[in-house]
HTML snippet that shows the backbone in 3Dmol.js (N, CA, C, O; Angstrom):
<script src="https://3Dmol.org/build/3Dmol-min.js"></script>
<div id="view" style="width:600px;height:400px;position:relative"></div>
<script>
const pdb = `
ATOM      1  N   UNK A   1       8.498 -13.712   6.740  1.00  0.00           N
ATOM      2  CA  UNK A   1       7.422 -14.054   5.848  1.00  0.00           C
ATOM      3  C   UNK A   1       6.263 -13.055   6.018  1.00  0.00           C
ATOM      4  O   UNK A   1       5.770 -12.443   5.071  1.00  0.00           O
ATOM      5  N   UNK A   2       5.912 -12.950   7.152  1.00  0.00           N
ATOM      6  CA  UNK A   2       4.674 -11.688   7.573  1.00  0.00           C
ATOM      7  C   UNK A   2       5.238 -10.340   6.793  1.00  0.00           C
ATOM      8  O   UNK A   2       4.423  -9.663   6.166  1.00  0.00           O
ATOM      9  N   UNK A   3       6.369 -10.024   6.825  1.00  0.00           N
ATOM     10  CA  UNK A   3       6.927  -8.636   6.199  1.00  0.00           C
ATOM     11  C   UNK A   3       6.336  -8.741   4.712  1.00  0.00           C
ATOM     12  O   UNK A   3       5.392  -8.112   4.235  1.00  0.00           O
ATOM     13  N   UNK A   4       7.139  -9.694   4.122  1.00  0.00           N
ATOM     14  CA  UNK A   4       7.354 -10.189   2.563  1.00  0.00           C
ATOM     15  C   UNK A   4       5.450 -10.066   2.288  1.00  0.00           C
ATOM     16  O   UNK A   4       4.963  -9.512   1.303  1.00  0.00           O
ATOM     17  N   UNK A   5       4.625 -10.727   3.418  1.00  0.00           N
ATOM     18  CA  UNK A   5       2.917 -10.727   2.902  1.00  0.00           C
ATOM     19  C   UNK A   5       2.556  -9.510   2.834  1.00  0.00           C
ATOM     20  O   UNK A   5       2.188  -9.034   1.760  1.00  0.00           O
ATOM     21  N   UNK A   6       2.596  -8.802   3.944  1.00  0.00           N
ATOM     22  CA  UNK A   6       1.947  -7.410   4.462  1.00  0.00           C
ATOM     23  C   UNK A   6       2.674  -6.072   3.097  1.00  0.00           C
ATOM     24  O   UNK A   6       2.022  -5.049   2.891  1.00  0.00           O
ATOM     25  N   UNK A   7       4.100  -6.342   2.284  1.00  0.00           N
ATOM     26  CA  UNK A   7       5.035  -5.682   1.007  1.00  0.00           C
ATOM     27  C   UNK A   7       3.247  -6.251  -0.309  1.00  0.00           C
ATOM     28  O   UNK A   7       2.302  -5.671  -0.844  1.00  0.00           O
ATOM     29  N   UNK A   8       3.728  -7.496  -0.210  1.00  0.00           N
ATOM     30  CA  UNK A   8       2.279  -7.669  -1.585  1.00  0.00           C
ATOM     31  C   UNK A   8       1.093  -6.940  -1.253  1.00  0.00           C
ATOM     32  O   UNK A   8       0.358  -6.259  -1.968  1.00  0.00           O
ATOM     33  N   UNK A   9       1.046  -7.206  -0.062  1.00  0.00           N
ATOM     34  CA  UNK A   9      -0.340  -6.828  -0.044  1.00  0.00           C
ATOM     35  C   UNK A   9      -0.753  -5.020  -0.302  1.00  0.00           C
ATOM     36  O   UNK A   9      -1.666  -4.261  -0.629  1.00  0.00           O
ATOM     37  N   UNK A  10       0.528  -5.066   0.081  1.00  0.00           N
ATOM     38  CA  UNK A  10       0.314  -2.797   0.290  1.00  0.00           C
ATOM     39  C   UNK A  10       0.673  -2.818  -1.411  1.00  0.00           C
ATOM     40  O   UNK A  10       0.138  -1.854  -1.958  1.00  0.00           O
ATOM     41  N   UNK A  11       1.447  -3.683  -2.360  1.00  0.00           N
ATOM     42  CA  UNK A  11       1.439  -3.339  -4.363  1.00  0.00           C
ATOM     43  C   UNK A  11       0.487  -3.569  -4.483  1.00  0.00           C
ATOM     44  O   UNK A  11      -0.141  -2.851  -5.261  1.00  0.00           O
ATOM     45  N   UNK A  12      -0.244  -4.711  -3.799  1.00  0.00           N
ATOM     46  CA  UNK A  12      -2.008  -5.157  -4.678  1.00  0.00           C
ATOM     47  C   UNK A  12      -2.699  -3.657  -4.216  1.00  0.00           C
ATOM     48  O   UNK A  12      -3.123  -2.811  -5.003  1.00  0.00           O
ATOM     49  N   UNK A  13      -2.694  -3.596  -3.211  1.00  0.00           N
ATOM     50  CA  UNK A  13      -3.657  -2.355  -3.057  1.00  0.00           C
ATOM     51  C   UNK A  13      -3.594  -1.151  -3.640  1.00  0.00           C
ATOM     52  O   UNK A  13      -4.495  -0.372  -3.946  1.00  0.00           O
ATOM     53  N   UNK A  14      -2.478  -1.086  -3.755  1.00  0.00           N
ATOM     54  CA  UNK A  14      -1.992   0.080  -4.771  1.00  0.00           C
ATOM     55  C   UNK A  14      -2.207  -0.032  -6.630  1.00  0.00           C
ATOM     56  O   UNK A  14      -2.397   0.837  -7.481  1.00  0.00           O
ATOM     57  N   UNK A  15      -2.069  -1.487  -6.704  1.00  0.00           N
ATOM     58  CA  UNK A  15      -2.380  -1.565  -7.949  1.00  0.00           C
ATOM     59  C   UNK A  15      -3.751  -1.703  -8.163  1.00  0.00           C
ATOM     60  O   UNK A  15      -3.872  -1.356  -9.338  1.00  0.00           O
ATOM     61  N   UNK A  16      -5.035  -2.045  -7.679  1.00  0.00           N
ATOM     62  CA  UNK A  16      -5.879  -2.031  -7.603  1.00  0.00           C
ATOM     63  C   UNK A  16      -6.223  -0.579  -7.354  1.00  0.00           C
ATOM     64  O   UNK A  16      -7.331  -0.235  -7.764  1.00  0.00           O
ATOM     65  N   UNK A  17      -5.630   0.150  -6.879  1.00  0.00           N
ATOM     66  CA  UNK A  17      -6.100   1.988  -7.041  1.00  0.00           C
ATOM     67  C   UNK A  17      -5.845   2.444  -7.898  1.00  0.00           C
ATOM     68  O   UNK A  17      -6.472   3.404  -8.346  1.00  0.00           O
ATOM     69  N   UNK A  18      -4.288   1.652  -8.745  1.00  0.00           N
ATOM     70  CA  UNK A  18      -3.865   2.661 -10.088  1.00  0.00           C
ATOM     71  C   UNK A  18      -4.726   2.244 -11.010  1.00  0.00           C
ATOM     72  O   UNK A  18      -4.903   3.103 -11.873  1.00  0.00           O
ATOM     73  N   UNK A  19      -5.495   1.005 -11.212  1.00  0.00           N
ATOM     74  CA  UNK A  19      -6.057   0.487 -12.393  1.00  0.00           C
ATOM     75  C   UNK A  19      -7.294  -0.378 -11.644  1.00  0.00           C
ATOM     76  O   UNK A  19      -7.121  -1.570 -11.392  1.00  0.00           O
ATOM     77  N   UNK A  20      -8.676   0.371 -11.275  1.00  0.00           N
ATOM     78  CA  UNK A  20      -9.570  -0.223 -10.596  1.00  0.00           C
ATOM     79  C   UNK A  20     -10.416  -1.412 -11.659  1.00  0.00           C
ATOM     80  O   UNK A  20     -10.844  -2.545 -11.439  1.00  0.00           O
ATOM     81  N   UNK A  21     -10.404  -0.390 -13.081  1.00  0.00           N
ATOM     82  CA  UNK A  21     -11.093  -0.751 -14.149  1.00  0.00           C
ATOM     83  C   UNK A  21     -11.045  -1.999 -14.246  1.00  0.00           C
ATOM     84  O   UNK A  21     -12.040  -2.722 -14.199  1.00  0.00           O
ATOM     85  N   UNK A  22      -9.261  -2.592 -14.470  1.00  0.00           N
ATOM     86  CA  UNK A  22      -8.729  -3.857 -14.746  1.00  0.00           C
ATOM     87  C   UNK A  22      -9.165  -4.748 -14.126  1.00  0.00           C
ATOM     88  O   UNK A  22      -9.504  -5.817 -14.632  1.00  0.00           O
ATOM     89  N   UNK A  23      -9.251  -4.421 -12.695  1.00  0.00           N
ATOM     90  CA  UNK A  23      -9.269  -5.775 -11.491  1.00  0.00           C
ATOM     91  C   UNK A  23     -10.874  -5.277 -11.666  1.00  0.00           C
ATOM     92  O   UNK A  23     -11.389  -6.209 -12.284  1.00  0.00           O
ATOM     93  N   UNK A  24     -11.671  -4.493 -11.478  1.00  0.00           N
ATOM     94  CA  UNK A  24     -12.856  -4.549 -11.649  1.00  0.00           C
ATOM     95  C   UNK A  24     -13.271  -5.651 -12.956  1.00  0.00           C
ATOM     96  O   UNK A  24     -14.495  -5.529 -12.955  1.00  0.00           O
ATOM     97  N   UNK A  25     -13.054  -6.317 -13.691  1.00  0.00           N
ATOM     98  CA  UNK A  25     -13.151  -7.078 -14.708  1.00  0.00           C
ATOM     99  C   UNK A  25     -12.716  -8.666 -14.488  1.00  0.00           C
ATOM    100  O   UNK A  25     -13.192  -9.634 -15.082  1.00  0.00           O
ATOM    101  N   UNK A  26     -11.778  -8.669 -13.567  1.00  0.00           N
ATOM    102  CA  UNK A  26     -10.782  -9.614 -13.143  1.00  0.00           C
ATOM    103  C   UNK A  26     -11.744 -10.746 -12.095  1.00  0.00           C
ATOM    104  O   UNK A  26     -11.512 -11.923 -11.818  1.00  0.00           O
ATOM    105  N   UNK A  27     -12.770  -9.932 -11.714  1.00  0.00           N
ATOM    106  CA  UNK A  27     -14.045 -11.163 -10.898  1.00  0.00           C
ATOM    107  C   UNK A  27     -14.795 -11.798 -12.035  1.00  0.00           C
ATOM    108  O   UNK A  27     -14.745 -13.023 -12.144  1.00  0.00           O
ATOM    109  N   UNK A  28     -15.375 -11.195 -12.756  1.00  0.00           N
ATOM    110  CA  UNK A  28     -16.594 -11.747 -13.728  1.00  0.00           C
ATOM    111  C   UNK A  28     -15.487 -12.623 -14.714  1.00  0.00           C
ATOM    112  O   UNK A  28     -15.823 -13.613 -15.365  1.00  0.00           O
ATOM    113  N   UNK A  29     -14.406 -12.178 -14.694  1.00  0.00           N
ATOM    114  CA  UNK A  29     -13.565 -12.706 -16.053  1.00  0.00           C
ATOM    115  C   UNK A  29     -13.159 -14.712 -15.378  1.00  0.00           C
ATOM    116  O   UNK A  29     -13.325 -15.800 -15.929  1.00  0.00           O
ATOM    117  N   UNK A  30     -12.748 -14.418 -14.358  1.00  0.00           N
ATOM    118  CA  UNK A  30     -12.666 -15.500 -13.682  1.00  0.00           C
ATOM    119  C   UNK A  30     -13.823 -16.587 -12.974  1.00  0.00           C
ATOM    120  O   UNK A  30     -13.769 -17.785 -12.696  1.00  0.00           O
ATOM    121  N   UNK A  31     -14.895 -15.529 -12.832  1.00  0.00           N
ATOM    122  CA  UNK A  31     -16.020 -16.900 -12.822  1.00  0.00           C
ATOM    123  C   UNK A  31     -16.433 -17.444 -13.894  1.00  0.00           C
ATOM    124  O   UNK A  31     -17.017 -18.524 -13.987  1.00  0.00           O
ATOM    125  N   UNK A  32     -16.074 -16.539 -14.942  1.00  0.00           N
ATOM    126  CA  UNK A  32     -15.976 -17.007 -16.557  1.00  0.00           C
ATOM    127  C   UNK A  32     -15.846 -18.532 -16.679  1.00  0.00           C
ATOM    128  O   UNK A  32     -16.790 -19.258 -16.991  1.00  0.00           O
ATOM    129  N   UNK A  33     -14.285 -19.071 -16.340  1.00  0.00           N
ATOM    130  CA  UNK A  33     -13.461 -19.255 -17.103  1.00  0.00           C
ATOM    131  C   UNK A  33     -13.329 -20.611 -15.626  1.00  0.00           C
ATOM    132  O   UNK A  33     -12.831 -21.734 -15.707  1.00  0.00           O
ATOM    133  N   UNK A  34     -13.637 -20.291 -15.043  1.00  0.00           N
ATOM    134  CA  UNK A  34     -13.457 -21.198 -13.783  1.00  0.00           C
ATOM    135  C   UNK A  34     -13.613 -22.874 -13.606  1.00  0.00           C
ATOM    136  O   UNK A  34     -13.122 -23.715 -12.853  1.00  0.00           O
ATOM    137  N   UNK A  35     -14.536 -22.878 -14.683  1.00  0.00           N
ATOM    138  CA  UNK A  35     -14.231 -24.710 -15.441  1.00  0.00           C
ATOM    139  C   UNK A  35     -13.059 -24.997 -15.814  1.00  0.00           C
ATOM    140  O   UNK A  35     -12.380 -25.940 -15.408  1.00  0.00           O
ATOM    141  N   UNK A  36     -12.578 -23.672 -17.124  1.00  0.00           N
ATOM    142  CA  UNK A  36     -11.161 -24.022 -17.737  1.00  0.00           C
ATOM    143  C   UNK A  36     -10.270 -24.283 -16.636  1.00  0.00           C
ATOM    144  O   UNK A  36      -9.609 -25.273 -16.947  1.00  0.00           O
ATOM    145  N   UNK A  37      -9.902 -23.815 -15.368  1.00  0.00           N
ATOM    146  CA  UNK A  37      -8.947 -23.631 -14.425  1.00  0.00           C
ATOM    147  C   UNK A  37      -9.027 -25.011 -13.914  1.00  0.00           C
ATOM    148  O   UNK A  37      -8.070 -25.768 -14.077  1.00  0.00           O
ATOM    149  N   UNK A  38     -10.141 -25.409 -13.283  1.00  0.00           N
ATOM    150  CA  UNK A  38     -10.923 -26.863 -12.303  1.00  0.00           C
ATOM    151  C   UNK A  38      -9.978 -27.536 -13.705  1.00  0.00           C
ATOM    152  O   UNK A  38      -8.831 -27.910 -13.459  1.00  0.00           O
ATOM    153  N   UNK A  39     -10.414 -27.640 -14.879  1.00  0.00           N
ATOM    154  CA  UNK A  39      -9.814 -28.920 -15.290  1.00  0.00           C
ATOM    155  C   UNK A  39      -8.055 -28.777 -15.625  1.00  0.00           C
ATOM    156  O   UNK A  39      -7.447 -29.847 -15.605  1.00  0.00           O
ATOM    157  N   UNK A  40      -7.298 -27.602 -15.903  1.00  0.00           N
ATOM    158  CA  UNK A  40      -6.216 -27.312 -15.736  1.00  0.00           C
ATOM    159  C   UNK A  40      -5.462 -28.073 -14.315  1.00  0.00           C
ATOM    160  O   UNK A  40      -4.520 -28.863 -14.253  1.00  0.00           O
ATOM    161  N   UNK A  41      -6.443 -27.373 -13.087  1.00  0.00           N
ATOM    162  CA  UNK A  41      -5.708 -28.363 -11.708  1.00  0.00           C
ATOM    163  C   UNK A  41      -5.750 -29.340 -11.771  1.00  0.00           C
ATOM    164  O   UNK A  41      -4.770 -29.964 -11.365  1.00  0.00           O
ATOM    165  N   UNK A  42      -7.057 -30.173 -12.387  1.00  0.00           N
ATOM    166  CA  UNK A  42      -7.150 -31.438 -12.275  1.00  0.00           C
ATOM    167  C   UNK A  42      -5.833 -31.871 -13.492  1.00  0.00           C
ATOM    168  O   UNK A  42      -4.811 -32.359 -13.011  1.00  0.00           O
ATOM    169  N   UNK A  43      -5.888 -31.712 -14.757  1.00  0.00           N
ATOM    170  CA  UNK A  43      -5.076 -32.158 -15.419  1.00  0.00           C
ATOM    171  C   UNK A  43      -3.599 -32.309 -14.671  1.00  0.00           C
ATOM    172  O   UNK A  43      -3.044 -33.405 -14.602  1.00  0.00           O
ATOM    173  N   UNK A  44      -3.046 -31.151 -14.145  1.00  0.00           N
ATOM    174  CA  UNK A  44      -1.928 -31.415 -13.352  1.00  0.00           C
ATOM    175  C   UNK A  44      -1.827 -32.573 -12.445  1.00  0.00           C
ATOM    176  O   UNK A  44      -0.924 -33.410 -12.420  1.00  0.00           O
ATOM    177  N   UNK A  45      -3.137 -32.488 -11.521  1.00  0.00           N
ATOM    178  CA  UNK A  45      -3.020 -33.455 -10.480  1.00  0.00           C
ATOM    179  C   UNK A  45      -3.021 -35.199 -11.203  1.00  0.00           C
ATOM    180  O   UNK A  45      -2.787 -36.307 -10.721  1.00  0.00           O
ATOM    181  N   UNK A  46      -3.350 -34.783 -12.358  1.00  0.00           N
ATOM    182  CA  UNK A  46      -3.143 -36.558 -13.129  1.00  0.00           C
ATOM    183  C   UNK A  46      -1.754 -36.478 -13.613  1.00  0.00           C
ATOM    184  O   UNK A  46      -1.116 -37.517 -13.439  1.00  0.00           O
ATOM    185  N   UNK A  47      -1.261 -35.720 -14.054  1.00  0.00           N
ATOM    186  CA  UNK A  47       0.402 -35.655 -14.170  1.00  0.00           C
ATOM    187  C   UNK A  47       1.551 -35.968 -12.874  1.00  0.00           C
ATOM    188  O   UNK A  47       2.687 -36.429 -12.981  1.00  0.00           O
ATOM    189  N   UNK A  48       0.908 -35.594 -11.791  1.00  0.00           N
ATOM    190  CA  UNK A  48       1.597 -35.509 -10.751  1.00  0.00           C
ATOM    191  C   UNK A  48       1.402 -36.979 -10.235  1.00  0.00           C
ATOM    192  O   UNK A  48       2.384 -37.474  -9.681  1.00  0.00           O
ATOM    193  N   UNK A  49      -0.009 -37.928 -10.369  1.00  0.00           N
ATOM    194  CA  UNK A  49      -0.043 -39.067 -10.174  1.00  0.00           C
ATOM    195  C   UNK A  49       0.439 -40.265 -11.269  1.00  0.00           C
ATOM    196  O   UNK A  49       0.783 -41.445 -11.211  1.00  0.00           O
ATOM    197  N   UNK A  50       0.298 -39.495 -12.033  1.00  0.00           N
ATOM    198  CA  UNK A  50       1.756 -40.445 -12.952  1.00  0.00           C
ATOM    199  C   UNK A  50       3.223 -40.291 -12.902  1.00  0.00           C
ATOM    200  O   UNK A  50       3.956 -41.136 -13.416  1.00  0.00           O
ATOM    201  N   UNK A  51       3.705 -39.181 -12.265  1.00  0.00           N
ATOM    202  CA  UNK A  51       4.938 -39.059 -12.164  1.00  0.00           C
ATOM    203  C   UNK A  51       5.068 -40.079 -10.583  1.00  0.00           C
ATOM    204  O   UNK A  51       6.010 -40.854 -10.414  1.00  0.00           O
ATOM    205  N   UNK A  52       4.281 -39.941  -9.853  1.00  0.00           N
ATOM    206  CA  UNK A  52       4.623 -40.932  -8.493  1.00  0.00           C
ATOM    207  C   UNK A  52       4.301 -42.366  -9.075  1.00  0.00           C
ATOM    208  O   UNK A  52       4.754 -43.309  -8.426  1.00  0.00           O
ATOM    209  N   UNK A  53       3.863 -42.536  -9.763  1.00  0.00           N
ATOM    210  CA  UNK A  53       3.653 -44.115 -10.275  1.00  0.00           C
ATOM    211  C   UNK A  53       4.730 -44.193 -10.883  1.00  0.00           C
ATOM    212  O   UNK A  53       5.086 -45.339 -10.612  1.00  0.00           O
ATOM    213  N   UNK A  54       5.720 -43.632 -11.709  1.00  0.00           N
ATOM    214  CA  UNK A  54       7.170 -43.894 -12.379  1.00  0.00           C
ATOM    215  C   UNK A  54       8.142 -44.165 -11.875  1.00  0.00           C
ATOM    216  O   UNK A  54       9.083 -44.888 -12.204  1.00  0.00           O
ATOM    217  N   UNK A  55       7.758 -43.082 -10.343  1.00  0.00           N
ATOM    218  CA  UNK A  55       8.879 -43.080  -8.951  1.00  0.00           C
ATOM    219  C   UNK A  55       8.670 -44.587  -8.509  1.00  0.00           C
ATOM    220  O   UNK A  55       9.617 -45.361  -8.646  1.00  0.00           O
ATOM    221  N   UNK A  56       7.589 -44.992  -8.038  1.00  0.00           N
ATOM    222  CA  UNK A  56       7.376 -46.062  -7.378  1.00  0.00           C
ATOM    223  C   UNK A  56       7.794 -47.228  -8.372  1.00  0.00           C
ATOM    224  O   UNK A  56       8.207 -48.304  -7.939  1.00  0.00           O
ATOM    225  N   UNK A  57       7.676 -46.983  -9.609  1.00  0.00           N
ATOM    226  CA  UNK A  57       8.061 -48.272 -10.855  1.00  0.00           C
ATOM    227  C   UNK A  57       9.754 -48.824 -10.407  1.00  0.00           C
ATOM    228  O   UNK A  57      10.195 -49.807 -11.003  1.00  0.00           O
ATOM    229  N   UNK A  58      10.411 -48.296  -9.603  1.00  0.00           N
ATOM    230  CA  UNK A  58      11.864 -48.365  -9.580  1.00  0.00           C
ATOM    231  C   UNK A  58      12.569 -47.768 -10.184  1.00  0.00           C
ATOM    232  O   UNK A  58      13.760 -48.056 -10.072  1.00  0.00           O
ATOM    233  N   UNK A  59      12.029 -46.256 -11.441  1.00  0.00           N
ATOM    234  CA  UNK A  59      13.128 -46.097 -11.899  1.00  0.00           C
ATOM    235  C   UNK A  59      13.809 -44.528 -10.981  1.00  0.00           C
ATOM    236  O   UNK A  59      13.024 -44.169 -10.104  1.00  0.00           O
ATOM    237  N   UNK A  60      14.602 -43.976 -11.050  1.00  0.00           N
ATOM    238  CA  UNK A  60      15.480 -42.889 -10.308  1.00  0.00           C
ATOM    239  C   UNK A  60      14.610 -41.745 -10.309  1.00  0.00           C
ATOM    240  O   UNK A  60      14.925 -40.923 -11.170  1.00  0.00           O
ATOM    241  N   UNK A  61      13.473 -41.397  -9.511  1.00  0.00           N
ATOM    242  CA  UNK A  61      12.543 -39.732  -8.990  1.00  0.00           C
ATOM    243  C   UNK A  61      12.663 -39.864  -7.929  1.00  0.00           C
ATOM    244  O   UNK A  61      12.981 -40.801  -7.196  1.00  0.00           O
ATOM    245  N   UNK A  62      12.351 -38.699  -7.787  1.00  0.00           N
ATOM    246  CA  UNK A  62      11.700 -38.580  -6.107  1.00  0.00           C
ATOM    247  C   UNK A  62      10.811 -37.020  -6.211  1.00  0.00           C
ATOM    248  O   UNK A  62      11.083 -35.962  -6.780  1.00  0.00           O
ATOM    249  N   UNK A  63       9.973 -37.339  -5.610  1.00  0.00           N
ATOM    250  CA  UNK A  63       9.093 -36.165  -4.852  1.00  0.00           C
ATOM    251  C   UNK A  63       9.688 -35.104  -4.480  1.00  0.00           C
ATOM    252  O   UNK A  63      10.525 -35.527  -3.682  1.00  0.00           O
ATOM    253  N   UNK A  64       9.802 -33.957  -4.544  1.00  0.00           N
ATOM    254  CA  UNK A  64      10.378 -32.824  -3.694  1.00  0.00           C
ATOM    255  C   UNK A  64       9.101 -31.958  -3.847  1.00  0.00           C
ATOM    256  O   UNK A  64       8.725 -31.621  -4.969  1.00  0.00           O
ATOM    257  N   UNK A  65       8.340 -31.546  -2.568  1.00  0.00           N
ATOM    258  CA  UNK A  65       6.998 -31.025  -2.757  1.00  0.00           C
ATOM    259  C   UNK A  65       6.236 -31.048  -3.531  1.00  0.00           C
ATOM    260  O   UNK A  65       5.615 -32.110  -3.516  1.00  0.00           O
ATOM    261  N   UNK A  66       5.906 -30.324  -4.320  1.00  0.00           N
ATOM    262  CA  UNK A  66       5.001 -30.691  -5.398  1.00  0.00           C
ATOM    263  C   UNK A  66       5.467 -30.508  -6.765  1.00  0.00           C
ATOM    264  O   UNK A  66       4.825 -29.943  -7.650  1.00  0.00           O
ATOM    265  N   UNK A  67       6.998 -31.186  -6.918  1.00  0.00           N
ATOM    266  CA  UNK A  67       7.618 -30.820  -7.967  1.00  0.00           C
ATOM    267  C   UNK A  67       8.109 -32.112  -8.180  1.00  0.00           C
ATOM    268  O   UNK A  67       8.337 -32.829  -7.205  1.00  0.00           O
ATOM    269  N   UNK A  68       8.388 -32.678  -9.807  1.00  0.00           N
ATOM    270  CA  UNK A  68       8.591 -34.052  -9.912  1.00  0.00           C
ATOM    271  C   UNK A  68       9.952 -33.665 -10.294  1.00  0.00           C
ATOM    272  O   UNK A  68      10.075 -32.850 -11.209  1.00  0.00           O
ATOM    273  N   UNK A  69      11.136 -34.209  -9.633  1.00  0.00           N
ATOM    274  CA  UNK A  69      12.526 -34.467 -10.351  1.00  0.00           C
ATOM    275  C   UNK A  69      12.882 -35.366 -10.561  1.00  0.00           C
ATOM    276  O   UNK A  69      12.669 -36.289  -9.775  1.00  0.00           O
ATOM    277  N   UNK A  70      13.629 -35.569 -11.761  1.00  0.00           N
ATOM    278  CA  UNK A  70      14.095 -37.152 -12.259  1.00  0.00           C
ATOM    279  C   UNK A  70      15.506 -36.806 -11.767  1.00  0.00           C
ATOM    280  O   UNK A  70      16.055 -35.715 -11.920  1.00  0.00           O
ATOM    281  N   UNK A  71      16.018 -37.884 -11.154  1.00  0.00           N
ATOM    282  CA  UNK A  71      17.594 -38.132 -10.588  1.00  0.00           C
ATOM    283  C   UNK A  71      18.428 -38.707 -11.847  1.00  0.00           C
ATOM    284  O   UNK A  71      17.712 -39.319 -12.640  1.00  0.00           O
ATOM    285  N   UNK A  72      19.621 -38.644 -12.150  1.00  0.00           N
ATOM    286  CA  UNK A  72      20.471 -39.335 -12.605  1.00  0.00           C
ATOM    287  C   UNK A  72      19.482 -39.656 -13.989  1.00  0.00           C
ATOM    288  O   UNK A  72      18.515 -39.017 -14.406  1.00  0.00           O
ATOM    289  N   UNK A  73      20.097 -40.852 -14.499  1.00  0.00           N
ATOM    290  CA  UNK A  73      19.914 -41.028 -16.107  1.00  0.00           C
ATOM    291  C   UNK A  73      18.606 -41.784 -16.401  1.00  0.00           C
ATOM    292  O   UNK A  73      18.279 -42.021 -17.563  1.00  0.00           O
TER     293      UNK A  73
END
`;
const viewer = $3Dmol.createViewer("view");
viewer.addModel(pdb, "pdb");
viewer.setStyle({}, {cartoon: {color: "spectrum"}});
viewer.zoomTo();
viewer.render();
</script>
């Protein structure tokens, strides 16, 4: 896993040298927009608490990290 981090991290840096302009834009663009995101997570996190309320209803889910799968029919 340390290999696989330290591989991203040496493309980000590199891509951030080939195209400074881009990621130079990529801070202001995102404090922009940073409400839209807050309610995006939140929206998920109300999806994710309705999918455990369906699980718990008795019918066939289960939890697998933070991913909802429906079992069987």
């Amino acid at each position: 896993m340390g290999a696989w981090l330290a591989a991203l991290c040496a493309v980000e840096r590199e891509a951030v040298a080939d195209d400074s302009e881009l990621f130079a834009m990529y801070g202001p663009l995102a404090a922009e927009h940073s409400a839209a995101a807050a309610d995006h997570v939140a929206d998920l996190h109300d999806t994710e608490d309705q999918q455990r309320g369906s699980a718990s209803s008795g019918k066939k889910n289960r939890i697998v990290g933070q991913r909802w799968i429906r079992c069987g029919g």
